[in-house]
N, C-alpha and C positions, 0 to 999 in steps of 0.2 A: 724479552726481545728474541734471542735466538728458539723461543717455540714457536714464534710467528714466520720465523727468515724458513726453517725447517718446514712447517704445516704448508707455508708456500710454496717452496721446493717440491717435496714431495706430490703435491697436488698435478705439480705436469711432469714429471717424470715418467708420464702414460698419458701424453696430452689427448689420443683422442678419446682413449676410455674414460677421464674426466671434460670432455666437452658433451660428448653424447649425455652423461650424466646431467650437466650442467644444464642441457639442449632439454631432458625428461621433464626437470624440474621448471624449467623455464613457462613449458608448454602448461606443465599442470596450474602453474599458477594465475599464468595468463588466460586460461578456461576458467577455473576459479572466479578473475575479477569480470570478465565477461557474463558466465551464469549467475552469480549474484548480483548484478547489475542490471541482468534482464527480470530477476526476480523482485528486486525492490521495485523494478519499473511497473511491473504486473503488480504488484501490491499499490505501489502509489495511486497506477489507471483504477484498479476498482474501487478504491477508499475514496477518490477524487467522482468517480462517475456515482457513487453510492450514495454518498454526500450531497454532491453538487446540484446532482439530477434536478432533486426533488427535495427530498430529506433536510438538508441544512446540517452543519456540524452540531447543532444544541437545538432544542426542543423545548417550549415551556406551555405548559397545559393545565386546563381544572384538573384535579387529583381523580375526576371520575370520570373525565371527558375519553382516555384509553382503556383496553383496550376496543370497546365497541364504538368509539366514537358518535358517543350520543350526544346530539346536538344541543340539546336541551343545556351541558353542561360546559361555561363558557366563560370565558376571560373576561371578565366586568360586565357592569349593567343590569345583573339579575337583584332584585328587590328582594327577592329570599338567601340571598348570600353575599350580604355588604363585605366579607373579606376578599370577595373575587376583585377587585381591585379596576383603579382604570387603565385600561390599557393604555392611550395614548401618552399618560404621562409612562406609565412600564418601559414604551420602547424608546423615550425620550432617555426615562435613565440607563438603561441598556448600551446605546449608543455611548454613555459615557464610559464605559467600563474600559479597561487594560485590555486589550489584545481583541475587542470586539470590533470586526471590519462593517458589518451589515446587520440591519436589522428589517426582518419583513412580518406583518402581519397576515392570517390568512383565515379565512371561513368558508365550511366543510359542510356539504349537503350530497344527499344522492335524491334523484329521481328519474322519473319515465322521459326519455326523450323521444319526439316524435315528428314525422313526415310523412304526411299523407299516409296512406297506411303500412307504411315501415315504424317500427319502433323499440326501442332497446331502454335498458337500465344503465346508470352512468355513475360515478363519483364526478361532484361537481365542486371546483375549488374556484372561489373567490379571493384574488388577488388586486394587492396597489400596482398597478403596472409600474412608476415610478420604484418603487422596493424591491418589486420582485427579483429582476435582474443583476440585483447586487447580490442577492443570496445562492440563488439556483440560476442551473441553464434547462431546467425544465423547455424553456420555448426561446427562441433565441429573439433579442432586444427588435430585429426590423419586426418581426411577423407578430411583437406583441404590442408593436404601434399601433397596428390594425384594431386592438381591443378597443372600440369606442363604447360606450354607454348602449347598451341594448342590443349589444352582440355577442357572441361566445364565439371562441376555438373548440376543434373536437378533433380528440384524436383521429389518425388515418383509416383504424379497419371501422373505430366506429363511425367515421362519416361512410363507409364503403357501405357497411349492415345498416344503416339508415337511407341509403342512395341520395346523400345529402351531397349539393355543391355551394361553391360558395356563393354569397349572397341568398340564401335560401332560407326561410324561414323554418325556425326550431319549435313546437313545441313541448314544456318544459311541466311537470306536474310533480309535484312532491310534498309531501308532510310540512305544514308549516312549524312555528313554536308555540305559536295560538292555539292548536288544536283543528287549525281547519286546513285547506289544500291550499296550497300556494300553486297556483299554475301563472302561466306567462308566457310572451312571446318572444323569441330572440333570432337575433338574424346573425347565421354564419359568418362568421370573417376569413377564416382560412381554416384547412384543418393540419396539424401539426402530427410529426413523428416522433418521438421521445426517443427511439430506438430499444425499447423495451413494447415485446408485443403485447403483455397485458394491462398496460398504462394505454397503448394505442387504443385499443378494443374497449376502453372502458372510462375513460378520460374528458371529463368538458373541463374549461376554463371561463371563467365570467368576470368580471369587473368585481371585486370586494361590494359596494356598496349596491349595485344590481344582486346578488345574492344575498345580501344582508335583508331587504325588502321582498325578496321572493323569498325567504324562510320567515319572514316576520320578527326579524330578529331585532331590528334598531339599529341604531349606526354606535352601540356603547359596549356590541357584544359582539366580541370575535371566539374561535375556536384555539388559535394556535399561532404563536411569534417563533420565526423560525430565525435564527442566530449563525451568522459565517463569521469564524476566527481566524487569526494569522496563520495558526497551523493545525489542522483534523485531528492529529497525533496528540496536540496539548488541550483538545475538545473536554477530557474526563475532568483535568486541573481545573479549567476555566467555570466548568458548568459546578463546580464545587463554590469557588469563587461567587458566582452568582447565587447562588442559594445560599448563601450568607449574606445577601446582598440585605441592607435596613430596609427594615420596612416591607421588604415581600410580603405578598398578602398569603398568607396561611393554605389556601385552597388551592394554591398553585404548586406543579409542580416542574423542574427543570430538569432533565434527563439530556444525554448525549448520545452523539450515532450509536455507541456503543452499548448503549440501553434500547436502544430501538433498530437497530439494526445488529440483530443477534447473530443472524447467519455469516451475517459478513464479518463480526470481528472474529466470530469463533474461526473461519476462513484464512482472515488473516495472518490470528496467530501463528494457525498447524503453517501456512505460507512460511512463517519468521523461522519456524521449530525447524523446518527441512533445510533452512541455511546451516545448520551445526553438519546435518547429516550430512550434506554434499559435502560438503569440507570436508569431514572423517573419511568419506569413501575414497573421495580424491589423492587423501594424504596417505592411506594404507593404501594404495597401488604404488603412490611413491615410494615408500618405506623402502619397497621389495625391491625397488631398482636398487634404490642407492646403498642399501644394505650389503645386495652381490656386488655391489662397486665397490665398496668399504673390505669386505672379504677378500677381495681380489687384490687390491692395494694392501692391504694388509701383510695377508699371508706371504707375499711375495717377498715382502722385506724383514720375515721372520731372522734371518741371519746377522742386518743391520741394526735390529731392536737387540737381538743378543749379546752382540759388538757394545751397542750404548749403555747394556746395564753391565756388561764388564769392565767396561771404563767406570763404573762409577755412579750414571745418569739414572735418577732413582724411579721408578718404574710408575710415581703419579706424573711428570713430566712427558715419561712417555708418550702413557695415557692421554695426557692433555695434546699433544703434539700432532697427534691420530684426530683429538677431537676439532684441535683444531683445523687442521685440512678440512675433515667435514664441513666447519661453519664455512671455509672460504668456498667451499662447493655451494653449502646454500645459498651464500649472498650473492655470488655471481648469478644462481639460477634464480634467484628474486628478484635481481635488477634486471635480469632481460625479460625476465616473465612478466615485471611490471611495465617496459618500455612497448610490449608486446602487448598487455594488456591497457593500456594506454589507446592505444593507435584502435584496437577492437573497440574499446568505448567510445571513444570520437564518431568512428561510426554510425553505431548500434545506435549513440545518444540523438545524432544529429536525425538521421534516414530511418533505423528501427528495423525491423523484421514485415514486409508488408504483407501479412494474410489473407488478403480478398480474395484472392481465388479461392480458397479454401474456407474461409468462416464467415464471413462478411460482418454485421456487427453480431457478436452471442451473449445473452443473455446469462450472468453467472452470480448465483446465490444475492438475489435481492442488488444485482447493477450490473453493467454490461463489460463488455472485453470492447476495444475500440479494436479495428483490423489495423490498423498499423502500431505495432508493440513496441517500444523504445525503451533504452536500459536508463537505468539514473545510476549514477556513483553511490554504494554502498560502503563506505570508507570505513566501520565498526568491521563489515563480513572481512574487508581487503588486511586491516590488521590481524582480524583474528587468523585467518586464512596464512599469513604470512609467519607470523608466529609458529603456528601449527606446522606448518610443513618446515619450518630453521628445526624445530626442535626435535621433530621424526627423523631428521637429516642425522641432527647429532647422535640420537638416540641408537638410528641404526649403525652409526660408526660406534659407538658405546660399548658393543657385546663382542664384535669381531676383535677390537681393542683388545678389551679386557683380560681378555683368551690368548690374546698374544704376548702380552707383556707379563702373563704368567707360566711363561715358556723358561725350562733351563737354562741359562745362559749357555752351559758346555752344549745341551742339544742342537739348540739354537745356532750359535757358531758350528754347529756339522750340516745346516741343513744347505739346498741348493741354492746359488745364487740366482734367481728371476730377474731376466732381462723383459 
């Protein structure tokens, strides 16, 4: 008890050189909970926009259907590969599973799209418009009402390089699975933004079963079942899970964003990895305040540390006594740093950081940055973070200590009294 009545004492016996202190620490930490909040928020926006867009958190495919996406090679109905299984009941059982929110089917064509004599090359995705929208925000739910039977969406630059408007007739020529051309007629419905320019430039949409009949496919064979789970992060777990699932048919395979979107997790990581570094940067500029603070409170009272080991008071007490002021130093500058940082995330979380003037939407490593940035609570960084900078507190009171309370006592007692 009397190290604590003493470490408190001591601490304002120089009340403003311990608030300025107190004021250092406060500020570093309250940047701290701010920048790692803008950081997991920048992590969460492109895992969600990566994801969401297009992608799906889980992927389930023929084993030869990636990376060329040959179409030939497909999720049931092929008479040469009775283990490709049926789809309809797959995504029946799918939907059963733990933590699976959504399930969408989808089938994958490219060919020549054409207008009079405009004409470009396209990736063409056949979707249940019903499904779609539970999985992705690829095309937002009003503008994929529009999809009726014998019309397609097209991206914005490529309705633009086709001088396509809407209601305008498409058409449509590509490789069927018969071995002959599938052509056909389709009429514009609207043309959509994705916010990714080479999804714009390159992108139609069709009805599931209007593609299925213009590749010649049948209505028993799709290319790809795209999977949304409760959370992106538990996507690797879950798609484990699923490939254990009874009964899988052999030829399938299930993979997660993290299998198919390499860019972005390798991304992500190095993203997580810089959370230690800012921390360390943060906390070694603190050190050096609080260390000359420590120094300074120390030495000052070199005379009254001499006084207490000549009385008696045995020099780990001391020690401890020094250490403790330190903590009261931290914990004061953690509690205001976190009321501080508090009040910063309210903000940040609610309003964000708005970019438009300067970025509008950008395009980053296979998904986009949204112009308005907004922080999420990181509460692993906020512990670690707090941890980190109590213990560099102590630590730089540690050495000044240590030095002193290995002071003679006869010197010690000669040396000046510091007011």
């Amino acid at each position: 008890m009397i190290v604590l009545r003493l470490g408190w004492r001591n601490l304002w016996r120089n009340p403003r050189r311990s608030l300025i202190t107190i004021a250092g620490i406060a500020f570093a930490f309250a940047s701290l909970i701010a920048l790692m909040g803008l950081a997991q928020g920048l992590i969460e926006q492109l895992l969600k926009n990566g994801t969401e867009l297009m992608v799906g958190h889980i992927q389930i495919h023929n084993r030869e259907y990636l990376p060329d996406r040959n179409f030939h090679e497909t999720i049931g109905g092929r008479p040469d590969a009775a283990d490709a299984g049926d789809w309809r009941r797959l995504v029946a059982r799918l939907k059963e599973q733990p933590h699976v929110r959504a399930v969408a089917p989808r089938v994958f064509g490219f060919g020549l799209l054409s207008t009079g004599d405009q004409s470009a090359g396209a990736q063409i995705i056949g979707i249940d418009p019903a499904a779609e929208p539970q999985v992705s925000r690829l095309i937002d739910p009003q503008t994929l009402r529009r999809l009726k039977p014998g019309s397609i969406l097209v991206g914005r630059l490529l309705a633009m390089e086709l001088k396509a408007r809407e209601g305008d007739e498409i058409a449509i020529v590509t490789q069927a699975a018969d071995g002959t051309l599938g052509n056909d007629l389709f009429r514009m419905s609207a043309a959509v933004s994705t916010g990714l320019p080479y999804l714009d430039r390159s992108l139609a949409v069709a009805r599931m079963d209007d593609l299925q009949e213009l590749l010649a496919l049948g209505p028993d064979r799709i290319h790809e079942i795209a999977i949304k789970v409760d959370h992106p992060l538990e996507a690797p777990a879950i798609t484990q899970q699923i490939a254990r699932m009874k009964d899988l048919p052999a030829a399938l395979q299930v993979e997660s964003w993290r299998d198919l979107l390499r860019q972005l997790s390798d991304y992500l990581d190095l993203a997580r990895g810089a959370d230690v570094f800012i921390i360390g940067l943060v906390v070694l500029f603190s050190v050096f305040g609080v260390l000359n603070t420590m120094m300074m409170a120390t030495f000052e009272r070199i005379r009254e540390i001499g006084m207490l080991n000549a009385l008696g008071m045995r020099p780990r007490l001391i020690l401890l006594t020094i250490l403790v002021e330190a903590g009261f130093l931290a914990m004061l500058g953690l509690a205001g740093g976190f009321l501080l940082g508090v009040g910063a995330m309210q903000y940040l979380s609610t309003y964000g950081l708005d970019l438009t003037r300067w970025m509008g939407e950008l395009s980053v490593v296979e998904t986009r940055m949204d112009p308005i940035w907004k922080a999420v609570w990181n509460w692993r960084a906020v512990v670690v973070a707090a941890v980190s900078l109590c213990l560099a507190t102590v630590l730089a009171a540690y050495l000044p200590a240590r030095r002193a309370v290995r002071f003679d006592p006869v010197e010690a007692l000669h040396a000046p009294v510091m007011q």
